[in-house]
C-alpha positions as a Markdown table, in Angstrom:
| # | Residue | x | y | z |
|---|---|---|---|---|
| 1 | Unk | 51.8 | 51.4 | -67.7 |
| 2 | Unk | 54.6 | 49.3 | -66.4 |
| 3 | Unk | 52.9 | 49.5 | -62.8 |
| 4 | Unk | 49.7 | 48.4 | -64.2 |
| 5 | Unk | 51.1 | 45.4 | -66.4 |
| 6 | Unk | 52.6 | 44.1 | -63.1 |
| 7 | Unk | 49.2 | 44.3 | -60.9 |
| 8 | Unk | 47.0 | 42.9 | -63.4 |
| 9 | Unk | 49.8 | 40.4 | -64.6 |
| 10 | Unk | 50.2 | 39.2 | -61.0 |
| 11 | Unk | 46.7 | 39.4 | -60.0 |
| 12 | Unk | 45.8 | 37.0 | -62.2 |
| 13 | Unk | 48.9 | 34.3 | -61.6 |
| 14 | Unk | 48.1 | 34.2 | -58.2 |
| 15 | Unk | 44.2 | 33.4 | -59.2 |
| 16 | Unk | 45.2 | 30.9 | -61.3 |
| 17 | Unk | 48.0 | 29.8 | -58.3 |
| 18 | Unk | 44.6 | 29.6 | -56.2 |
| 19 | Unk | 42.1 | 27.6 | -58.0 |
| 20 | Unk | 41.9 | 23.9 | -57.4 |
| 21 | Unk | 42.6 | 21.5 | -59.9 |
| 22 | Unk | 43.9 | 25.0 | -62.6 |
| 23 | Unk | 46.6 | 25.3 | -60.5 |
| 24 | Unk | 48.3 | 21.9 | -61.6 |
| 25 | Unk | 48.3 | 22.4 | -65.0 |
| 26 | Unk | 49.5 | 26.2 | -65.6 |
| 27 | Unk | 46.4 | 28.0 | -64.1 |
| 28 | Unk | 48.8 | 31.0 | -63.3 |
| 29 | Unk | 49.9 | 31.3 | -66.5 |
| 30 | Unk | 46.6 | 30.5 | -68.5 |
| 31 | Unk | 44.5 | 33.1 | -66.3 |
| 32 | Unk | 47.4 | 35.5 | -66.8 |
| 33 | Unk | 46.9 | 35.5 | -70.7 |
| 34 | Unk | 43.1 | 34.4 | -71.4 |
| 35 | Unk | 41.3 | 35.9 | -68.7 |
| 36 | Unk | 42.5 | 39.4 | -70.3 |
| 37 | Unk | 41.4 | 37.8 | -73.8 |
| 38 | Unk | 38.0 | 37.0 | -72.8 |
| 39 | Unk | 37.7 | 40.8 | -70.9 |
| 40 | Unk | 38.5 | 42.6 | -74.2 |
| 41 | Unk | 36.3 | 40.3 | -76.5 |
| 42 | Unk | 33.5 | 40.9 | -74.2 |
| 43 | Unk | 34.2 | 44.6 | -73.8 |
| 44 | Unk | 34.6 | 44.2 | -70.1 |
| 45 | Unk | 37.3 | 46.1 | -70.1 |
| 46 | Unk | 37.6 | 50.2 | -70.4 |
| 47 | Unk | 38.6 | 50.9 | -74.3 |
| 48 | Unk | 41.0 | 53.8 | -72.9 |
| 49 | Unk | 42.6 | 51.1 | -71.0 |
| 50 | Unk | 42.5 | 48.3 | -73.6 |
| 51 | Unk | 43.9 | 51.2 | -76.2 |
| 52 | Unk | 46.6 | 52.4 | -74.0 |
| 53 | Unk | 48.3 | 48.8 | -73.0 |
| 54 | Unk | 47.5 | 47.8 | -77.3 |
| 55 | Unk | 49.7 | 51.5 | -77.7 |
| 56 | Unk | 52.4 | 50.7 | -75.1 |
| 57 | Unk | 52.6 | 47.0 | -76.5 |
| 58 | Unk | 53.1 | 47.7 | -80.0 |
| 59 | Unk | 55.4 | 51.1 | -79.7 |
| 60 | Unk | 57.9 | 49.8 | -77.2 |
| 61 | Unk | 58.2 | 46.2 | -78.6 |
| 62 | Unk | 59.0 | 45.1 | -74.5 |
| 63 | Unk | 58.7 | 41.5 | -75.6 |
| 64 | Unk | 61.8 | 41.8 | -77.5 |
| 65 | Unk | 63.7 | 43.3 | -74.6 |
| 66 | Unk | 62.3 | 40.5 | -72.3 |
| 67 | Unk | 63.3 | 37.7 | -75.3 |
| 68 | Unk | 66.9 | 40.0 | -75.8 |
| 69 | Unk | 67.5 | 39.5 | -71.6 |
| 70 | Unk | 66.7 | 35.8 | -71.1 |
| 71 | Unk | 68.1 | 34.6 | -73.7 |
| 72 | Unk | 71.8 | 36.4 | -73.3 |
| 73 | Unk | 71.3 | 36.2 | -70.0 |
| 74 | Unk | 70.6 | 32.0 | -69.9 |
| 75 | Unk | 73.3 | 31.6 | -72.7 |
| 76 | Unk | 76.1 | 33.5 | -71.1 |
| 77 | Unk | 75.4 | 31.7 | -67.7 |
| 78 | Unk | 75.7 | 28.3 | -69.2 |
| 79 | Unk | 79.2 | 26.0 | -70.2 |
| 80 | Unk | 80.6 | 26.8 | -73.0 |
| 81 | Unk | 80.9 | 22.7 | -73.9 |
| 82 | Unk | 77.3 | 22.3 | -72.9 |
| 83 | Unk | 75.7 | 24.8 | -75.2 |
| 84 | Unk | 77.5 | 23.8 | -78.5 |
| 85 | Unk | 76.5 | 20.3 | -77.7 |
| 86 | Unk | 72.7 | 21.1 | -76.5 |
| 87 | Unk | 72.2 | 22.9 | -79.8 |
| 88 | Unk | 73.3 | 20.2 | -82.0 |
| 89 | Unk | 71.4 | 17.6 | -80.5 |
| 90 | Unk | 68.1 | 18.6 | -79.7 |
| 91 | Unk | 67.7 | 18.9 | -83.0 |
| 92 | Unk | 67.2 | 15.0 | -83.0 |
| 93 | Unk | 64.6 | 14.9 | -80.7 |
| 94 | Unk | 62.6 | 17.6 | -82.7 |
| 95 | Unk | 63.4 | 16.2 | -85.6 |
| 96 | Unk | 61.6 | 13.0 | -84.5 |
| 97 | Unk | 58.9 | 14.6 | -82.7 |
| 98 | Unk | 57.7 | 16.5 | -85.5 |
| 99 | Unk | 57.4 | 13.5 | -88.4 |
| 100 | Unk | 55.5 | 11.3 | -86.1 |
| 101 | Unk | 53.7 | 14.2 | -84.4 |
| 102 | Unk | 52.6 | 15.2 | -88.4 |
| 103 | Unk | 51.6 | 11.4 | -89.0 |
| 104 | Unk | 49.7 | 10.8 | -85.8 |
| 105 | Unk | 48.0 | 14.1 | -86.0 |
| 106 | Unk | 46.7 | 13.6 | -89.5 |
| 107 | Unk | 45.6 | 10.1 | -88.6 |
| 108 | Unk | 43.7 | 11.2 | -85.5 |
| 109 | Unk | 41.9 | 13.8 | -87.6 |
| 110 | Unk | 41.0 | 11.0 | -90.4 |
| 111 | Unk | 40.0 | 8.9 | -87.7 |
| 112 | Unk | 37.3 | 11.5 | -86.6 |
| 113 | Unk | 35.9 | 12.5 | -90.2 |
| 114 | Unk | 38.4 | 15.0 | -91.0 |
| 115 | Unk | 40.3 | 14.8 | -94.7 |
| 116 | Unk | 44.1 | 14.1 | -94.3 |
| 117 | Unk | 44.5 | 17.4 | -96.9 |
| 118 | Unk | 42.7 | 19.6 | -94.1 |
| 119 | Unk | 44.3 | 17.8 | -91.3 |
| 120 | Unk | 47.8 | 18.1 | -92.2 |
| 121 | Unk | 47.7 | 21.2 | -94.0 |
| 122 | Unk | 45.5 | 23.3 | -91.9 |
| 123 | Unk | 45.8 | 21.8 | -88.3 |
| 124 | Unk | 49.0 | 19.5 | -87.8 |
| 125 | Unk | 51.4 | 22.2 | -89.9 |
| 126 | Unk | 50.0 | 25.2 | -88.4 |
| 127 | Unk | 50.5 | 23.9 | -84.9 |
| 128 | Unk | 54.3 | 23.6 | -85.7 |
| 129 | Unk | 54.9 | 26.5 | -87.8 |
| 130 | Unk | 56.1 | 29.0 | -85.3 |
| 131 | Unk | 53.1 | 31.1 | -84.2 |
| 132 | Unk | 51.3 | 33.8 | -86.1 |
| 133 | Unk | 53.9 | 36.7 | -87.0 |
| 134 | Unk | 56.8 | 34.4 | -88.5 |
| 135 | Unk | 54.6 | 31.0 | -88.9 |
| 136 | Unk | 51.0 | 31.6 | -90.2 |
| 137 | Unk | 51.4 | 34.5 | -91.8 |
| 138 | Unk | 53.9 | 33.5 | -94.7 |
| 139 | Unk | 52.6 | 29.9 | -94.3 |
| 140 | Unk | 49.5 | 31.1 | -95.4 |
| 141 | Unk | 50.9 | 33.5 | -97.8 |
| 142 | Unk | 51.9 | 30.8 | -99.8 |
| 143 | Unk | 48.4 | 28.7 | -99.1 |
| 144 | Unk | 47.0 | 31.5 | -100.9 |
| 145 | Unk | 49.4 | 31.7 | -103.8 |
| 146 | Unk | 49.3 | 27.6 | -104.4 |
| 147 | Unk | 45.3 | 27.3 | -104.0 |
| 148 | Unk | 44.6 | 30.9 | -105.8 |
| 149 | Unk | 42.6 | 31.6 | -102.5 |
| 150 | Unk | 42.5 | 34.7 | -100.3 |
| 151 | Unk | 45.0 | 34.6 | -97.5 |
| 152 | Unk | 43.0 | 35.9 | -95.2 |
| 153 | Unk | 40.3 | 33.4 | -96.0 |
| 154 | Unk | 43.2 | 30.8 | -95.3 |
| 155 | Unk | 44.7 | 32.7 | -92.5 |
| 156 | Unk | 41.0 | 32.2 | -90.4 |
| 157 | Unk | 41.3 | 28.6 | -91.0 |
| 158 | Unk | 44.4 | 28.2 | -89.2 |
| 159 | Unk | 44.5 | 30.6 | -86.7 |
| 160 | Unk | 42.2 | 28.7 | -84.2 |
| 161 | Unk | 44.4 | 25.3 | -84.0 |
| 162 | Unk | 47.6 | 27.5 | -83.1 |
| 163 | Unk | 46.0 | 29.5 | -80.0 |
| 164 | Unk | 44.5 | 25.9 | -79.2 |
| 165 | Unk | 47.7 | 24.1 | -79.5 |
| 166 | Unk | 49.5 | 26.4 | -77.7 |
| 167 | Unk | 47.0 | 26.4 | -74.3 |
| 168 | Unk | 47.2 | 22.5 | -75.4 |
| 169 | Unk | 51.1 | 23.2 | -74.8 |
| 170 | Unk | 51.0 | 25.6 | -71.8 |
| 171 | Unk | 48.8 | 22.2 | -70.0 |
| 172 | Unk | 51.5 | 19.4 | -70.7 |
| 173 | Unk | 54.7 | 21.4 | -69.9 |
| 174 | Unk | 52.5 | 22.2 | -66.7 |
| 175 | Unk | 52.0 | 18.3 | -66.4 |
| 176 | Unk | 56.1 | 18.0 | -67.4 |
| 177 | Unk | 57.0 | 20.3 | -64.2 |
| 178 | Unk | 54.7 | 18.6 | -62.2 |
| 179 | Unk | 56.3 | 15.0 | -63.5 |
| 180 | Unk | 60.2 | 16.0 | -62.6 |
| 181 | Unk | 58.8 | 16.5 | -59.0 |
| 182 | Unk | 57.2 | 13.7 | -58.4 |
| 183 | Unk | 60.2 | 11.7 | -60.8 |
| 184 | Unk | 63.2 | 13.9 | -60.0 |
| 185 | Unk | 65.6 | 11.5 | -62.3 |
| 186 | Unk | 63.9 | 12.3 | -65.5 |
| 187 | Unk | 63.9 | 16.2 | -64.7 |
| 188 | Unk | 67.0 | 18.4 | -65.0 |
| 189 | Unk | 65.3 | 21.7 | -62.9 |
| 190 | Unk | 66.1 | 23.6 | -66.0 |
| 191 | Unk | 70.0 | 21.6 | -67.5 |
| 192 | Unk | 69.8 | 19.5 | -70.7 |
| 193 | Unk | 72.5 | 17.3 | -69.2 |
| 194 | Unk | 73.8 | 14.9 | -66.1 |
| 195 | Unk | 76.5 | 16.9 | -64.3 |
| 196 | Unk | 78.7 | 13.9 | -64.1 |
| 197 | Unk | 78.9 | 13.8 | -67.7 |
| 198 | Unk | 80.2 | 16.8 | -67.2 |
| 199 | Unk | 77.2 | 17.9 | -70.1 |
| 200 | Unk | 75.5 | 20.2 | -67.6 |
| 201 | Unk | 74.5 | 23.7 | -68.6 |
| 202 | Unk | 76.2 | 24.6 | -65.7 |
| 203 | Unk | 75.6 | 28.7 | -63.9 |
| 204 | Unk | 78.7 | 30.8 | -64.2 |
| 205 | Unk | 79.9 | 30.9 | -59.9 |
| 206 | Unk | 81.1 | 34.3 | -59.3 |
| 207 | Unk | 81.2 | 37.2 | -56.8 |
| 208 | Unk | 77.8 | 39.3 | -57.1 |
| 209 | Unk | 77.1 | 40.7 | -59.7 |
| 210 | Unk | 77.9 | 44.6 | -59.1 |
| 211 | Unk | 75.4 | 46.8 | -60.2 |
| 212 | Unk | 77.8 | 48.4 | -63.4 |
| 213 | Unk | 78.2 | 45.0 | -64.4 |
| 214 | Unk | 74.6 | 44.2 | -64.4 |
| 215 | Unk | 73.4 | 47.4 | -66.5 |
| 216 | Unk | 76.4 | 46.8 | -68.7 |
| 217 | Unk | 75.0 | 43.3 | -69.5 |
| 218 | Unk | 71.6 | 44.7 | -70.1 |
| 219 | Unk | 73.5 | 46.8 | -72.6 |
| 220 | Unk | 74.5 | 44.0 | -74.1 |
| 221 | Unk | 71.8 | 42.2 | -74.4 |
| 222 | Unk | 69.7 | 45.2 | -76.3 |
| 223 | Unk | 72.8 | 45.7 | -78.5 |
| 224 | Unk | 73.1 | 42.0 | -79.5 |
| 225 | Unk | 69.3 | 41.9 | -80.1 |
| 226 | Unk | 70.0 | 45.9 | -82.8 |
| 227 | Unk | 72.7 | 43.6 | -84.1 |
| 228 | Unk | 69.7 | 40.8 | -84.7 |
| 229 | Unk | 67.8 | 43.5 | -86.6 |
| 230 | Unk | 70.4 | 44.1 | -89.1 |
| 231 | Unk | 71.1 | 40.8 | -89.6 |
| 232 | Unk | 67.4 | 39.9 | -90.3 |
| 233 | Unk | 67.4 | 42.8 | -92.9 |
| 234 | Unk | 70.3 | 41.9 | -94.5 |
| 235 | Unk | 69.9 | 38.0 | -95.1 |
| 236 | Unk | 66.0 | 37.5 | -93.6 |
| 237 | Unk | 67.3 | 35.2 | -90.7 |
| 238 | Unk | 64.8 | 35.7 | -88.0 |
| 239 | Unk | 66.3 | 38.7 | -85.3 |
| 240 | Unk | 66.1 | 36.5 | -82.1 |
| 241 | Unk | 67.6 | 33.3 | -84.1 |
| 242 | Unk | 70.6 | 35.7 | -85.5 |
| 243 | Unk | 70.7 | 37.2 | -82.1 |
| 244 | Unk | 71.0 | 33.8 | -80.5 |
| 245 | Unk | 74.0 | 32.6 | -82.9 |
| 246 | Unk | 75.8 | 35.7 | -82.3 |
| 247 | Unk | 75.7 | 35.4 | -78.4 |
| 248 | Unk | 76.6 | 31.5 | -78.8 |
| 249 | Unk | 80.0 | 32.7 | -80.7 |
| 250 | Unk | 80.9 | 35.1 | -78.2 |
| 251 | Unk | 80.5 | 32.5 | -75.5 |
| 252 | Unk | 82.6 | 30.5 | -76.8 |
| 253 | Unk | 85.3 | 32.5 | -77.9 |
| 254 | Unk | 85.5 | 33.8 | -74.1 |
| 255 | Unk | 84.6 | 37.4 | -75.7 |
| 256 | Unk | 82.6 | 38.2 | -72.1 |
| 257 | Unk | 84.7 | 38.7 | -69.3 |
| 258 | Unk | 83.2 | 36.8 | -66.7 |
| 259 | Unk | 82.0 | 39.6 | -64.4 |
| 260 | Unk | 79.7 | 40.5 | -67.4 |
| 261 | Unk | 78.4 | 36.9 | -67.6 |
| 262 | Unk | 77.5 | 37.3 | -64.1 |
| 263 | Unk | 75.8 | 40.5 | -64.9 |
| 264 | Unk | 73.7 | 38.8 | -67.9 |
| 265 | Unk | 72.5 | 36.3 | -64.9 |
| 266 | Unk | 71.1 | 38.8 | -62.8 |
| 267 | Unk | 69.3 | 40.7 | -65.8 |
| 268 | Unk | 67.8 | 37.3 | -66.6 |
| 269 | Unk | 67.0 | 36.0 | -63.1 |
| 270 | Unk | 65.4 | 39.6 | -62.8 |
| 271 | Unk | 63.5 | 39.5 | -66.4 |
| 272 | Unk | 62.3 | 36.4 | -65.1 |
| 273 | Unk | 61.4 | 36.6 | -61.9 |
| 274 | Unk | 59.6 | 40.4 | -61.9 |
| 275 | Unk | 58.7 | 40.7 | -65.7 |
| 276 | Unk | 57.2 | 37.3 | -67.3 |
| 277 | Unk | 53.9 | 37.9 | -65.4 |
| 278 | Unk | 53.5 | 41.8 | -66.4 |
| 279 | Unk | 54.4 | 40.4 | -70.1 |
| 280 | Unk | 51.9 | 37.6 | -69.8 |
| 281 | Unk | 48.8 | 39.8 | -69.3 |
| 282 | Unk | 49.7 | 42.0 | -72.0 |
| 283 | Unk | 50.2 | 39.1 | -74.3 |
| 284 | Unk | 46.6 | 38.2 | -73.7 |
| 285 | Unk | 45.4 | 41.9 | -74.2 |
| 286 | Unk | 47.1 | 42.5 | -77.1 |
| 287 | Unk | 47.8 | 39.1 | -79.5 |
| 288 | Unk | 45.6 | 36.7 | -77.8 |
| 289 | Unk | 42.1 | 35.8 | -79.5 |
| 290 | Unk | 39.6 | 34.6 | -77.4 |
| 291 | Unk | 37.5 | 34.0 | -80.4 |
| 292 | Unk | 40.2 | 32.1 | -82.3 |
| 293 | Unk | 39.9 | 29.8 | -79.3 |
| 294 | Unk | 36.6 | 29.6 | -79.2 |
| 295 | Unk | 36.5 | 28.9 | -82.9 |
| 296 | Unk | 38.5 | 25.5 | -82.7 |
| 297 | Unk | 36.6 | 23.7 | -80.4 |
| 298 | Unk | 34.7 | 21.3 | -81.9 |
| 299 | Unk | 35.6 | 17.7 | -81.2 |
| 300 | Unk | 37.9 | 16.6 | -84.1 |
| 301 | Unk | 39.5 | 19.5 | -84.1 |
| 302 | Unk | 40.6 | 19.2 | -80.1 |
| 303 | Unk | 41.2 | 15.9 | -80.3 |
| 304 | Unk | 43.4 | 16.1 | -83.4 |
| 305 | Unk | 45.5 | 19.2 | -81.6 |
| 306 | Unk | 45.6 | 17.5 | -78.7 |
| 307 | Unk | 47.3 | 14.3 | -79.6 |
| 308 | Unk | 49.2 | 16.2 | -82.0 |
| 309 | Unk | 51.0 | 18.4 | -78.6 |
| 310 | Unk | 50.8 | 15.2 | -77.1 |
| 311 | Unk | 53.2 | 13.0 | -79.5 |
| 312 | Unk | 55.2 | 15.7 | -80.4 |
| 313 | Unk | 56.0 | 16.1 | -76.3 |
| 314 | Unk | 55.9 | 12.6 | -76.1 |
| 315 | Unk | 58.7 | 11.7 | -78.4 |
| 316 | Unk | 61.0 | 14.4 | -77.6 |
| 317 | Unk | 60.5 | 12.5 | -73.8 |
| 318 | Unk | 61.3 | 9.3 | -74.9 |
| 319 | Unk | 64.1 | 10.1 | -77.8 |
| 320 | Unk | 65.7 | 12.8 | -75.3 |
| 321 | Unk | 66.3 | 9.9 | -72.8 |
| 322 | Unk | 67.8 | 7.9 | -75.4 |
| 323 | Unk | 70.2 | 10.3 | -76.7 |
| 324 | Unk | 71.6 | 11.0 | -73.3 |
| 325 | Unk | 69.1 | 14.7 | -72.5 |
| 326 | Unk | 67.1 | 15.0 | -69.1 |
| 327 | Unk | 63.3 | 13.5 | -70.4 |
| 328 | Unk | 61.9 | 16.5 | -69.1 |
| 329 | Unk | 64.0 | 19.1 | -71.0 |
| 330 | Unk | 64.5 | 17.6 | -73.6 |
| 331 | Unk | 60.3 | 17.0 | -74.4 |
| 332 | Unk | 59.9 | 20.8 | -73.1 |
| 333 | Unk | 61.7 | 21.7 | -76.0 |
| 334 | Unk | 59.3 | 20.0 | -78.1 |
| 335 | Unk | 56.7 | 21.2 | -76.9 |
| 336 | Unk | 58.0 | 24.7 | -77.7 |
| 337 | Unk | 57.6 | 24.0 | -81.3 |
| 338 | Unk | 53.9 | 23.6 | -80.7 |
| 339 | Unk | 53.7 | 27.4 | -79.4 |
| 340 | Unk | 52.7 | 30.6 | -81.2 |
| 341 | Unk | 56.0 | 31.6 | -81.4 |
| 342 | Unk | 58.0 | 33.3 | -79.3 |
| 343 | Unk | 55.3 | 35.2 | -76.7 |
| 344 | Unk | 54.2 | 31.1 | -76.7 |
| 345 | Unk | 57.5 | 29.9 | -75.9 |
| 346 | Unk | 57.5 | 32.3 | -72.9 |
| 347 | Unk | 54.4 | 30.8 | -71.6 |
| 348 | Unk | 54.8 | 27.0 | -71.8 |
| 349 | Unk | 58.4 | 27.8 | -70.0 |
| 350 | Unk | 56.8 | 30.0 | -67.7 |
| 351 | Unk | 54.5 | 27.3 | -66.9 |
| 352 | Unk | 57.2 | 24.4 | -66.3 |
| 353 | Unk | 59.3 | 27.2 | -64.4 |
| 354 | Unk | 62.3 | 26.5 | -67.2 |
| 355 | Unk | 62.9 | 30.1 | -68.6 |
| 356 | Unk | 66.7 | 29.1 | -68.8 |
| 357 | Unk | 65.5 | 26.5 | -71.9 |
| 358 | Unk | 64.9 | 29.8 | -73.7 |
| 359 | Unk | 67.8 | 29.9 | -75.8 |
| 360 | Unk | 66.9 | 26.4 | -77.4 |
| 361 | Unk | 62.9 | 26.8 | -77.5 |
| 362 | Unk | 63.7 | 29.4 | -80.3 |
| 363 | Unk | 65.4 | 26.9 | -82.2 |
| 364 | Unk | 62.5 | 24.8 | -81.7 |
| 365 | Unk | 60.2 | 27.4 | -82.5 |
| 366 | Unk | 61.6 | 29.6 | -84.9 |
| 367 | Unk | 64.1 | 27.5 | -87.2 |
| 368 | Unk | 61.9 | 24.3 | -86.7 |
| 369 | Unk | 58.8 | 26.4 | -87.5 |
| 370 | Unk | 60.8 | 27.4 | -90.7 |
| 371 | Unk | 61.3 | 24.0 | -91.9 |
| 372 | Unk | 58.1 | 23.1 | -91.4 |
| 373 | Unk | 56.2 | 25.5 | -93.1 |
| 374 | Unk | 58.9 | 25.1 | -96.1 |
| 375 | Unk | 58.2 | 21.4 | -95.9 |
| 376 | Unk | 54.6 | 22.4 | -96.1 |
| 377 | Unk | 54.6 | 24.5 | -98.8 |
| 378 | Unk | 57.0 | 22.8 | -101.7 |
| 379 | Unk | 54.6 | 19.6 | -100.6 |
| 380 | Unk | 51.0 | 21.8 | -101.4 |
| 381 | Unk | 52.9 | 22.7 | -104.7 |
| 382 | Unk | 53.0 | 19.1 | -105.4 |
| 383 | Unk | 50.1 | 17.8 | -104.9 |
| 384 | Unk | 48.1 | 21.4 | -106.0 |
């Protein structure tokens, strides 16, 4: 299975590599996960073979691995200083991002005969709820409990704007990468911060990595994502976001030795490099909807999620300047929250070639998806 995932998943990158005018805006990565979507929805693909990937998907979990490996892999390769302060302030970019993001959105969609009750509550919010697992299931959940309306009734309504928000997402952080080359001072190739503000998520610079080293930090990483598990059972906080604070406090507490932070590099330059591709296609087999897509375009509805991406990429661009973060990074992470969770974060990275932002796309995705669809829901008790 793992040798078919990697034909098929690079196959279709280097189509989408290949074909003029895709190419600039993610085509590797949006052939990579739709093209499978549209094969399975029009049974063009054997069953056994759509069956077996579906089996492998779902009974190894491999996206959790992958997520596990880059994300203790980018954190333990950054600085210490650099991390703690990253964290803390994208948080006012997002912030930002997602009130005017929410009031554009809604506007745009009252502007084109939508109401502003449908707009906010069934386009704008799900866009920026964190995907479809940890954001529009509960979200919906609740829907249904406020309205006295079937979830899944509910749960059809929203579906289509996040799978069209996030190719909407995969496009601009496409455009982004595309921006930093042709504007290399607003781009940070991957670092939140100017290295002479000594700010920069800057690589570990060791020996190479032996190869003991590198399987013991692939050790790590799976243990620290077990550790996420039991965390998530005990108090509910999402695996990878418990997983990602517990890998923060080791780093800086110096807990690593540094010939194991070298280690976590290679596992994630490896994940990276070989894996995302593989992982893309079966994204597309296995959670991707080609008739959810399908089912939002109509005009108000892809004009309303696309300026919604838009403004929420926008503003993290602008207010990450202003607060001191590379443009480029800094609206990447924005644009994260506009994902379907973390398979989406994964692809809009992929696309901009920034799989080191990992660590603080999940806090975009998952925590800022958590707030939203709280803010959401104590605001439909309201007004229901």
């Amino acid at each position: 299975m793992v040798a078919l995932l990697a034909t098929c998943g690079f196959t279709c990158a280097e189509i989408g590599e290949r074909i003029p005018g895709l190419k600039q805006i993610g085509g590797s990565v949006i052939v990579s996960i739709f093209l499978p979507a549209y094969l399975v929805h029009y049974k063009l693909l054997p069953v056994e073979l759509v069956g077996s990937i579906s089996d492998f998907w779902h009974s190894t979990k491999f996206v959790y691995l992958f997520t596990a490996c880059v994300i203790v892999g980018s954190i333990l390769s950054m600085d210490r200083q650099a991390l703690i302060t990253g964290i803390v302030k994208i948080f006012i970019p997002l912030g930002v991002g997602s009130v005017i993001a929410a009031i554009v959105g809604t506007l745009t969609g009252m502007a084109f005969g939508l109401s502003a009750h449908h707009t906010f509550f069934y386009i704008v919010i799900p866009i920026m709820a964190g995907g479809i697992g940890e954001g529009a299931i509960p979200l919906t959940l609740a829907y249904g409990e406020i309205l006295n309306t079937p979830q899944d009734q509910i749960f059809a309504q929203v579906v289509p704007a996040i799978v069209l928000g996030n190719l909407v997402a995969i496009i601009c952080a496409s455009v982004l990468n595309q921006l930093g080359k042709r504007y290399s001072r607003y781009s940070g190739q991957g670092r939140l911060y100017d290295i002479e503000d000594d700010v920069l998520a800057r690589p570990i610079h060791t020996s190479s990595a032996m190869v003991e080293h590198i399987a013991v930090a692939g050790l790590i990483a799976i243990s620290f994502y077990i550790v996420g598990i039991i965390v998530h059972k005990l108090i509910g906080l999402p695996a990878p976001v418990a997983m990602l604070f517990l890998v923060v406090l080791v780093k800086l507490t110096y807990t690593i030795p540094p010939k194991l932070e070298n280690g976590a590099r290679t596992v994630y330059s490896f994940f990276s490099k070989a894996v995302t591709y593989p992982l893309l296609f079966a994204i597309g087999i296995t959670t991707t909807s080609w008739a959810d897509l399908m089912a939002a375009f109509n005009l108000a509805n892809i004009v309303t999620i696309v300026v919604t991406v838009f403004t929420l990429t926008t503003v993290g661009f602008f207010v990450g300047k202003w607060i001191g973060l590379y443009p480029i990074e800094s609206a990447l992470i924005n644009t994260c929250h506009s994902g379907m969770g973390g398979v989406g974060d994964i692809a809009i990275l992929t696309s901009a070639h920034r799989l080191q932002l990992m660590p603080f796309a999940q806090i975009a995705t998952r925590l800022g998806g958590a707030l939203t669809i709280t803010f959401a829901i104590v605001l439909l008790g309201r007004l229901s």
